[in-house]
ChimeraX commands (.cxc) that place a marker at each C-alpha (Angstrom):
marker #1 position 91.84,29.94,-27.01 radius 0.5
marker #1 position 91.68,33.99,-27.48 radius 0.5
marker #1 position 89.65,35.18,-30.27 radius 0.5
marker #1 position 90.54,38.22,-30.50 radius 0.5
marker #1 position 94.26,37.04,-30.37 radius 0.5
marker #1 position 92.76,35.12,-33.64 radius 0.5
marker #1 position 91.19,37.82,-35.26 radius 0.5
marker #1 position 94.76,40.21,-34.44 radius 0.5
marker #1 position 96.56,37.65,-36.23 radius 0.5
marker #1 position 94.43,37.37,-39.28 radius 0.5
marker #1 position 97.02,39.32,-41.27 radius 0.5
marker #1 position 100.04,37.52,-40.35 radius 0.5
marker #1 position 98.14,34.00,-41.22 radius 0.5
marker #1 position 96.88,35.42,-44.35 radius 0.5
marker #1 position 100.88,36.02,-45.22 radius 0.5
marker #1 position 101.23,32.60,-44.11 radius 0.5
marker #1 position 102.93,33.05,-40.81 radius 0.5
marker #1 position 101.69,32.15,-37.18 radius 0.5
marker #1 position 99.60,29.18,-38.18 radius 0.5
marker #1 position 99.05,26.51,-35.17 radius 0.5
marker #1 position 101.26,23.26,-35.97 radius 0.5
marker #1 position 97.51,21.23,-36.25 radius 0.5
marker #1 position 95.98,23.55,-38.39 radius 0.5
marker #1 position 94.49,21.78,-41.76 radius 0.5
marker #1 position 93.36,24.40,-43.49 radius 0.5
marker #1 position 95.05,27.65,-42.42 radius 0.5
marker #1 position 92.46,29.88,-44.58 radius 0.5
marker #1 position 89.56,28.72,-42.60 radius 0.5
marker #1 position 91.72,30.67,-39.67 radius 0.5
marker #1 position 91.08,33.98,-41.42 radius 0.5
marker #1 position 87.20,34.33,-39.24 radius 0.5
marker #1 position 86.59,37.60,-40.37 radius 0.5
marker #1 position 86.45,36.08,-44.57 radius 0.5
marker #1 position 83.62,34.20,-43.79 radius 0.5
marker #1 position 80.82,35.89,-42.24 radius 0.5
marker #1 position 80.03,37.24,-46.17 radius 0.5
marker #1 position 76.78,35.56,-45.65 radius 0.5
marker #1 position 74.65,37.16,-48.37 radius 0.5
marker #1 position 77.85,37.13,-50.88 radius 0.5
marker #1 position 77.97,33.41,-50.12 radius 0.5
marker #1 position 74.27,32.80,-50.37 radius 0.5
marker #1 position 73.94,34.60,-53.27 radius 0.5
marker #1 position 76.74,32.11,-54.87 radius 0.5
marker #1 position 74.42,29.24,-53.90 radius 0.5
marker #1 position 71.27,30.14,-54.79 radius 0.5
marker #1 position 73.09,31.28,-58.60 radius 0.5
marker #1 position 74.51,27.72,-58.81 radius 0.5
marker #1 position 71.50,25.46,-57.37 radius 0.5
marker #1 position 68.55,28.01,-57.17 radius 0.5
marker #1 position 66.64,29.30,-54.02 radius 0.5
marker #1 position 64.39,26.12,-54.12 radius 0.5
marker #1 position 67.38,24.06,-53.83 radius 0.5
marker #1 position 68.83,25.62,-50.59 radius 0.5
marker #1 position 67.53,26.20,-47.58 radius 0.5
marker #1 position 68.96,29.38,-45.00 radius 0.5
marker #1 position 68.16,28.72,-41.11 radius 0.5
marker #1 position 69.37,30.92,-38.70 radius 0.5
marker #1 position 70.72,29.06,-35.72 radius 0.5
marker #1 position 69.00,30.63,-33.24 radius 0.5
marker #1 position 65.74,29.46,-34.15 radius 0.5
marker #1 position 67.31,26.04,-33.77 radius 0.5
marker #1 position 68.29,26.87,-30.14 radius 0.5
marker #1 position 65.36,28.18,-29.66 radius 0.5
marker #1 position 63.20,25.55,-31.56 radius 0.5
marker #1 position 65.11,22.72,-32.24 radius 0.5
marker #1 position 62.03,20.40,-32.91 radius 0.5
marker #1 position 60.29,22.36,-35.20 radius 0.5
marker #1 position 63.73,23.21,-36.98 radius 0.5
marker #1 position 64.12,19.99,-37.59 radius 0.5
marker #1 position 61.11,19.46,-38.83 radius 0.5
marker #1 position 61.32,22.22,-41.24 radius 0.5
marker #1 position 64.27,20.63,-42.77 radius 0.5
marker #1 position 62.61,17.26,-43.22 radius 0.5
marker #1 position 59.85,19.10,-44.69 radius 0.5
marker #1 position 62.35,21.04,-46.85 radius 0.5
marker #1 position 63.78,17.58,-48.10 radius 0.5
marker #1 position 60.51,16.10,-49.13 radius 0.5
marker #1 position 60.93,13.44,-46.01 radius 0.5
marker #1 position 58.37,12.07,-43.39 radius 0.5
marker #1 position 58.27,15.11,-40.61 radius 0.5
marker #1 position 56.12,13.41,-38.37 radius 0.5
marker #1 position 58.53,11.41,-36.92 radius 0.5
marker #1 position 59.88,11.48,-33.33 radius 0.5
marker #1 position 62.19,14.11,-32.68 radius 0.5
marker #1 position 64.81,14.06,-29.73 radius 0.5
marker #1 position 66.20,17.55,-29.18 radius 0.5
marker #1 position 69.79,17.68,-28.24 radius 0.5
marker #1 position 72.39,19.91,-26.65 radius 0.5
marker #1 position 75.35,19.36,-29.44 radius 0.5
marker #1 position 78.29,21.55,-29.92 radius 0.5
marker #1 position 77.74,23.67,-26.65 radius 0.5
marker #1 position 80.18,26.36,-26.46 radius 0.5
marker #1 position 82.99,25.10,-24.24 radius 0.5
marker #1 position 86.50,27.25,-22.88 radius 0.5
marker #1 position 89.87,25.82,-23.58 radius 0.5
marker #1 position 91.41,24.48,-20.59 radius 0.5
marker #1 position 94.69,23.81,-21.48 radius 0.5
marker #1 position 96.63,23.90,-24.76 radius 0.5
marker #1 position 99.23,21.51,-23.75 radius 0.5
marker #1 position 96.71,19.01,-22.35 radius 0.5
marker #1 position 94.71,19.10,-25.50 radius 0.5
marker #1 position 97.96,18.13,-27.59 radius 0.5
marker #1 position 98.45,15.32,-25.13 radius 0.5
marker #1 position 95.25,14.22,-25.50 radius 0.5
marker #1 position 95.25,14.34,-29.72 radius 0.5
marker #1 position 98.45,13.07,-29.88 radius 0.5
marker #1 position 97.42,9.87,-27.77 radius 0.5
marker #1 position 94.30,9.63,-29.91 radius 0.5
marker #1 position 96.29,9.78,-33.31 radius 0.5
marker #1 position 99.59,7.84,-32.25 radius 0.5
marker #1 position 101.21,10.93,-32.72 radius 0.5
marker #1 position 104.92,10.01,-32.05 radius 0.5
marker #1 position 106.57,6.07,-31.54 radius 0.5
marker #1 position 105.11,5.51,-27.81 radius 0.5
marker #1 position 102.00,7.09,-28.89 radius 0.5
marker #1 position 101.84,4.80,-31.88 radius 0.5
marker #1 position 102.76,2.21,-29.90 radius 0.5
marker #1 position 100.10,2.71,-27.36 radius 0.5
marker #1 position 97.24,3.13,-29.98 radius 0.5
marker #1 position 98.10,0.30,-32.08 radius 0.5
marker #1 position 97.31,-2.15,-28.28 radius 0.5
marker #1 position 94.59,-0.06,-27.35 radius 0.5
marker #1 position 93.12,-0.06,-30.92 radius 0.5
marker #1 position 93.80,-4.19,-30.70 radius 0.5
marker #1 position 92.35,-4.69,-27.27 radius 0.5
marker #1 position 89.23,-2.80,-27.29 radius 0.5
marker #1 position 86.57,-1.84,-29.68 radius 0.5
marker #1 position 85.61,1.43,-31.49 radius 0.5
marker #1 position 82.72,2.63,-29.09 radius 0.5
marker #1 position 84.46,2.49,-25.66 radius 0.5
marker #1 position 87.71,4.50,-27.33 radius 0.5
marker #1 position 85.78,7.05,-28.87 radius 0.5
marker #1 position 83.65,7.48,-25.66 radius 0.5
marker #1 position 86.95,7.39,-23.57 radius 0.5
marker #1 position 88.21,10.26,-25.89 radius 0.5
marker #1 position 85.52,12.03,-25.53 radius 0.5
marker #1 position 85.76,12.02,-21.68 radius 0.5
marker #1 position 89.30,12.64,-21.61 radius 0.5
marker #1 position 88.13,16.06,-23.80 radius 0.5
marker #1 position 85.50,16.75,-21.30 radius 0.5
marker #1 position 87.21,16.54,-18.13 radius 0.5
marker #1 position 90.81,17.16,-19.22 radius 0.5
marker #1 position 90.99,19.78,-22.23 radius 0.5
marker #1 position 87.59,21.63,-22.26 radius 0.5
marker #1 position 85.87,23.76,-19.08 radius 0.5
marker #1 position 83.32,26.36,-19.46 radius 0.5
marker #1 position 83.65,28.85,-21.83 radius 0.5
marker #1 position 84.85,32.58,-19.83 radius 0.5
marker #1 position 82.22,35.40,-20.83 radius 0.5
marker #1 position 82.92,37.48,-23.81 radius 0.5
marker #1 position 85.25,40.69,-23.52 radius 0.5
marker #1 position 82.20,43.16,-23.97 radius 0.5
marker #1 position 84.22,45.84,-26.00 radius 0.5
marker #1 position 85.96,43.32,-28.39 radius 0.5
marker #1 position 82.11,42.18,-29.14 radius 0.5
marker #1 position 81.41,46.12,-29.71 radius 0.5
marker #1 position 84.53,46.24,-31.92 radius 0.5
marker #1 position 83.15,42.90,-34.04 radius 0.5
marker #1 position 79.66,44.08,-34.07 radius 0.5
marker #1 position 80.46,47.75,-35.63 radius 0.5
marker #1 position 82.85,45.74,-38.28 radius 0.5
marker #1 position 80.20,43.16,-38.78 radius 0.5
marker #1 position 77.07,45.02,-39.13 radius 0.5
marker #1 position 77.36,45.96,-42.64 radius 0.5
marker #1 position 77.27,42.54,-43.00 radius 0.5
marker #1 position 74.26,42.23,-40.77 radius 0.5
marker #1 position 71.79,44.76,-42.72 radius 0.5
marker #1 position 72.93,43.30,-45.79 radius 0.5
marker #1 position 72.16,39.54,-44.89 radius 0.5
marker #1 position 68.94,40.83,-43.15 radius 0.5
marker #1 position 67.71,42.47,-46.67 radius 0.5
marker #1 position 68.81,39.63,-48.64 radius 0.5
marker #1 position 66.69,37.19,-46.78 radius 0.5
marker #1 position 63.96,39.91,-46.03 radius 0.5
marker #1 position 64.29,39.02,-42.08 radius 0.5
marker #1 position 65.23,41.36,-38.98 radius 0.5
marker #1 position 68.47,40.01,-38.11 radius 0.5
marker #1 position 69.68,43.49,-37.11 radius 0.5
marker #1 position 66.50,43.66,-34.18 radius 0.5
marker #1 position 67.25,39.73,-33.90 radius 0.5
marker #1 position 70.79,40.33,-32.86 radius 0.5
marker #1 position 70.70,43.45,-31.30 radius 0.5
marker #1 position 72.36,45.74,-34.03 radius 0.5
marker #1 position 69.85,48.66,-33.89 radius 0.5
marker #1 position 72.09,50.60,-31.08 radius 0.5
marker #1 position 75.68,49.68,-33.28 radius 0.5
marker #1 position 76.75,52.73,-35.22 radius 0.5
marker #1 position 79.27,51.22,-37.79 radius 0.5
marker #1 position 80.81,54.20,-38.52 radius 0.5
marker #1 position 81.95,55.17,-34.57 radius 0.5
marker #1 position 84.56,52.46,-35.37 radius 0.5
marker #1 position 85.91,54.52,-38.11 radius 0.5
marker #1 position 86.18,57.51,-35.97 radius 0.5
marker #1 position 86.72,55.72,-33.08 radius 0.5
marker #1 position 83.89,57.25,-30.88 radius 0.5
marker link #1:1,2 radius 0.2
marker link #1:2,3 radius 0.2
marker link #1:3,4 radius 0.2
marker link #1:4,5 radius 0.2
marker link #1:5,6 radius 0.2
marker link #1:6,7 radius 0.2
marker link #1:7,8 radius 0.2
marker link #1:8,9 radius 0.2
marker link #1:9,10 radius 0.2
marker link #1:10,11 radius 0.2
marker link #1:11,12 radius 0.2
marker link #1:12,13 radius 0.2
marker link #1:13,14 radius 0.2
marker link #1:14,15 radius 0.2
marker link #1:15,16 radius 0.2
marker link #1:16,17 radius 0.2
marker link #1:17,18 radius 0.2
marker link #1:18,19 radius 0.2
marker link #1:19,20 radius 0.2
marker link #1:20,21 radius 0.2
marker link #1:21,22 radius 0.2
marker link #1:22,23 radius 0.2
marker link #1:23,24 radius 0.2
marker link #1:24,25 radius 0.2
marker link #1:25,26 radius 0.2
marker link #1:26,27 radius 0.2
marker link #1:27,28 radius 0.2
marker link #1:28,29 radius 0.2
marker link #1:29,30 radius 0.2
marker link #1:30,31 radius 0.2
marker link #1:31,32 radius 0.2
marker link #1:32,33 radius 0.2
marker link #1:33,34 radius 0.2
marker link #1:34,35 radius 0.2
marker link #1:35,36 radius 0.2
marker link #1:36,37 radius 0.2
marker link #1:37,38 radius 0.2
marker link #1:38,39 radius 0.2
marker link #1:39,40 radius 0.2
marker link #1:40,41 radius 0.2
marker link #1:41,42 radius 0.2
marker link #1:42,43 radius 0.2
marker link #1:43,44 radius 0.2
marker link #1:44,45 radius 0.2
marker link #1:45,46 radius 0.2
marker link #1:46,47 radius 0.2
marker link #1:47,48 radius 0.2
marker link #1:48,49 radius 0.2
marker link #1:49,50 radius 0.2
marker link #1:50,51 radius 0.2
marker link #1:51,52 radius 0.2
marker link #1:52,53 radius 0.2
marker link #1:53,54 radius 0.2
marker link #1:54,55 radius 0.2
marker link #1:55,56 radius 0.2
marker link #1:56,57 radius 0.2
marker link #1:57,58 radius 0.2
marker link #1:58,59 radius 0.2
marker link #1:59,60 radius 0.2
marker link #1:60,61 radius 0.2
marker link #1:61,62 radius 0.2
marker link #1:62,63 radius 0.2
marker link #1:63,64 radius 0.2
marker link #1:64,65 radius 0.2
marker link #1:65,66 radius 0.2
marker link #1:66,67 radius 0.2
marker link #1:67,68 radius 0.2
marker link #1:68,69 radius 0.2
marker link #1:69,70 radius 0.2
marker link #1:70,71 radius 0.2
marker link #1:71,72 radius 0.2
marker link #1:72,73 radius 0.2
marker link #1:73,74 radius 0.2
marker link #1:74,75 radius 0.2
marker link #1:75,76 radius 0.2
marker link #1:76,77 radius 0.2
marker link #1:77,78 radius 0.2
marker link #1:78,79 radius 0.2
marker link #1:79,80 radius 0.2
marker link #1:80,81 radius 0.2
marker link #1:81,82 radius 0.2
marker link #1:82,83 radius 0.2
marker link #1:83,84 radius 0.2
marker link #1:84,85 radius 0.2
marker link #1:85,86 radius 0.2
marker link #1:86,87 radius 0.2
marker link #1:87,88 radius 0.2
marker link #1:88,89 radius 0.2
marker link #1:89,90 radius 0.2
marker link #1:90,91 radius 0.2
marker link #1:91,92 radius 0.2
marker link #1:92,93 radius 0.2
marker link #1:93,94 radius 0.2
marker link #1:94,95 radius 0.2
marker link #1:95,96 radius 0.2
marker link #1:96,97 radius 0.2
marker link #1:97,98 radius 0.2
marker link #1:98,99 radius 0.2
marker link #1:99,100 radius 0.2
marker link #1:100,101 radius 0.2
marker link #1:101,102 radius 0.2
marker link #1:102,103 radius 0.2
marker link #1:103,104 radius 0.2
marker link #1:104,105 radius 0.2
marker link #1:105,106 radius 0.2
marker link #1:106,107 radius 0.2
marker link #1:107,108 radius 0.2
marker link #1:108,109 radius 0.2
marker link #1:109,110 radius 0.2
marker link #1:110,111 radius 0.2
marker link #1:111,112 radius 0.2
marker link #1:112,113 radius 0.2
marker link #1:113,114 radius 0.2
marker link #1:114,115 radius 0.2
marker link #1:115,116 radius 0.2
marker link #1:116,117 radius 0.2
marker link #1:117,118 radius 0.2
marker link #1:118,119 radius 0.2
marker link #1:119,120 radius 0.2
marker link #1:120,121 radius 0.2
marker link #1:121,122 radius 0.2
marker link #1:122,123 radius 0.2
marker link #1:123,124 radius 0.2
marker link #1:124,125 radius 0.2
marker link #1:125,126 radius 0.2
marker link #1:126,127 radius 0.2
marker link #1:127,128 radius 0.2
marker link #1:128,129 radius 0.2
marker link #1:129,130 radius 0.2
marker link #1:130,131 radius 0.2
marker link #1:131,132 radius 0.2
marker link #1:132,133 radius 0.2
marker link #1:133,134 radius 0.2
marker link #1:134,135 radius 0.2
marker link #1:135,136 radius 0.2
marker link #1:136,137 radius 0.2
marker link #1:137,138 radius 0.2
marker link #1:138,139 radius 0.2
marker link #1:139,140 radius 0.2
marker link #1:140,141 radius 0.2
marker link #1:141,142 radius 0.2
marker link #1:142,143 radius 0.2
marker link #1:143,144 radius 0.2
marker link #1:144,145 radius 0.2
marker link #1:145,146 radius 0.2
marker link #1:146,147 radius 0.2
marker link #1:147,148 radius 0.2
marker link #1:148,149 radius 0.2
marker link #1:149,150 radius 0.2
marker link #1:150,151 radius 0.2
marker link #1:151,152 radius 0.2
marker link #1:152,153 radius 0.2
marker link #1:153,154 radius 0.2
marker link #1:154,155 radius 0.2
marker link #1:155,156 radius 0.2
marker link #1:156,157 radius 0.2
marker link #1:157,158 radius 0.2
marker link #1:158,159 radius 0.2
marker link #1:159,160 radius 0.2
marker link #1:160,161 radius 0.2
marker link #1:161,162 radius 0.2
marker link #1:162,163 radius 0.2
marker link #1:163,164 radius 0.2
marker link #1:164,165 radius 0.2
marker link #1:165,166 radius 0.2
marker link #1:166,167 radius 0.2
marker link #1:167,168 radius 0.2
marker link #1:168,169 radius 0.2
marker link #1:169,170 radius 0.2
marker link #1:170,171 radius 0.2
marker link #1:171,172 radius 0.2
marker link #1:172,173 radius 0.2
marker link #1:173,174 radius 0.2
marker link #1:174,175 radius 0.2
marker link #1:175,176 radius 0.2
marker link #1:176,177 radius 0.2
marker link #1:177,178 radius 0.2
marker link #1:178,179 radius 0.2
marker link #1:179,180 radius 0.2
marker link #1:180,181 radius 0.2
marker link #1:181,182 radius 0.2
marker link #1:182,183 radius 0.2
marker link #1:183,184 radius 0.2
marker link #1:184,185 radius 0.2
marker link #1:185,186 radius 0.2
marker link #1:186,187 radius 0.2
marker link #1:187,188 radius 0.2
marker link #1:188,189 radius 0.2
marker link #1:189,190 radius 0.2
marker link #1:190,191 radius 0.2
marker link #1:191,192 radius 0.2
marker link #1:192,193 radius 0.2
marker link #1:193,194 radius 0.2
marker link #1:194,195 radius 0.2
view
């Protein structure tokens, strides 16, 4: 629910301590390991070559979501004339409540005997559609609320550690991420000094 929480913790999880009870794969808590974009890139394009893999940058799907689309049906050698429906998926949502959430995910996995209990007669009495739409809802209106605005210095502190990584995914694709995504002003260094 707090990022930066997350990103404070990142050394205790990597020691394997302070991992969330659900977690399934505790190294994909470590956020800060995986925005090596050009490393990670450059690992793909080695093993399946450039023409095999194609790099969007998500905000020309926001932006574009059509022609995104299209450019990936294109990339896969399909038909890209046909109909398109844009879509708002994944918007970012807030966490309304931790405890609700776990209510709500142990009732959808029969977490526990009465929760079994429960989903085995639900599961019986009704089909797959109307529960996952149901659990969806309860998400919606129980566990999720609108995301609170970003803590402006944290996003300082993020972009001054990030921009290395920034520049260098900008020059490996040859595109102006840094102008894109308003780097130019971000002196990495201040965060060394702390200025």
């Amino acid at each position: 629910t707090d990022f930066g929480r997350a990103i404070a913790l990142e050394p205790s999880r990597r020691a394997g301590k302070r991992i969330p009870r659900r977690s399934i794969s505790p190294p994909s808590l470590l956020y800060s390991e995986h925005v090596h974009y050009a490393e990670q890139l450059r690992r793909l394009h080695e093993a399946f070559g450039s023409e095999q893999v194609l790099v969007l940058i998500y905000d020309d799907f926001r932006r574009d979501n059509e022609a995104t689309v299209r450019q990936v049906l294109r990339f896969l050698d399909v038909d890209d004339t046909v109909a398109v429906q844009a879509t708002d998926a994944n918007p970012t949502v807030g966490m309304r409540s931790q405890r609700m959430d776990d209510l709500v995910y142990s009732a959808s996995t029969g977490r526990g005997p009465v929760w079994h209990m429960l989903k085995t007669v639900v599961t019986a009495l009704t089909p797959t559609d109307l529960r996952r739409s149901a659990l969806k809802a309860a998400q919606r209106r129980l566990v999720y609320g609108e995301a609170p605005p970003p803590d402006e210095s944290f996003m300082l502190e993020l972009r001054r550690r990030f921009k290395p990584e920034v520049v260098a995914l900008s020059e490996y694709l040859d595109r102006d991420l840094v102008g894109l995504w308003g780097y130019e002003q971000i002196d990495p260094a201040s965060e060394l000094t702390g200025d």
